[in-house]
N, C-alpha and C positions, 0 to 999 in steps of 0.2 A: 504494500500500500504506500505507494509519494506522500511525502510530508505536505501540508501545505508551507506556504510562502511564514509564513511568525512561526512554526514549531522549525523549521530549518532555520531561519534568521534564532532560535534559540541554542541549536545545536552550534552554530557559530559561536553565537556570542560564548559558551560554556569550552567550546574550543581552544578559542584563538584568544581571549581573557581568562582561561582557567576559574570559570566560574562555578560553583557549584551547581549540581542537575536542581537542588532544591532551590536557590536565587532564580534560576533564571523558569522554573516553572510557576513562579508566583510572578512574574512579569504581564504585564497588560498592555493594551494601547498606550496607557496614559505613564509606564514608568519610566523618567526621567534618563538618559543613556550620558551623552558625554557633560561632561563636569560634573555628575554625580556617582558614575562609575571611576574611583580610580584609577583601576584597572585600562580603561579606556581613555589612553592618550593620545597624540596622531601618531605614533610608532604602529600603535593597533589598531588605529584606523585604517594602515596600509593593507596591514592583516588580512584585518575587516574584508575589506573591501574584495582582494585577492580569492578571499573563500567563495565571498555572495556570487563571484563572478565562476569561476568553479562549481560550486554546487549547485547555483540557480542557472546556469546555462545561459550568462547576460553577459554583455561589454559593459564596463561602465567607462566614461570618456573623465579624465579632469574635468572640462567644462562643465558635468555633470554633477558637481561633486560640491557642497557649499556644507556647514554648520548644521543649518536646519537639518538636512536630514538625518543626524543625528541627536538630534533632540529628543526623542520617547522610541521607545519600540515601535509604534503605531506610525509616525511619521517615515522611521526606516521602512518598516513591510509597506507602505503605501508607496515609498519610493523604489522598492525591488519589483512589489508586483506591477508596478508600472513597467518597467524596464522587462518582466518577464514578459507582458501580455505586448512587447514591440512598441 
């Protein structure tokens, strides 16, 4: 069974920030991601990004790439499944 697009964006983030399976399964739309995840500096942004692009089958361009979408989990998966659905 495929993951959708937020249970893979949690496999990530539990990945590529060594996060615990239980952090990141109490995550929502609404929970806060860069400056309130330590863990989550632009070192692992680059990570980040390198996986979502690997496991969700996307390019992501620089130009594509600002703050905002890291700001909650809910704005990331709104910016992957965008990028998923072309």
């Amino acid at each position: 069974m495929p993951l959708n697009t937020q249970e893979t964006l949690r496999a990530i983030l539990s990945d590529v920030l060594g996060l615990s399976a239980d952090q990141v399964a109490v995550m929502d739309d609404d929970t806060e991601l860069f400056g309130a995840l330590p863990e989550l500096d632009s070192m692992a942004v680059a990570g980040l990004l390198t996986e979502m692009e690997d496991r969700l089958g996307i390019v992501i361009d620089d130009d594509d790439v600002d703050g905002d979408i890291f700001a909650t989990l809910g704005s990331l998966a709104a910016f992957a499944e965008n990028k998923v659905a072309g």
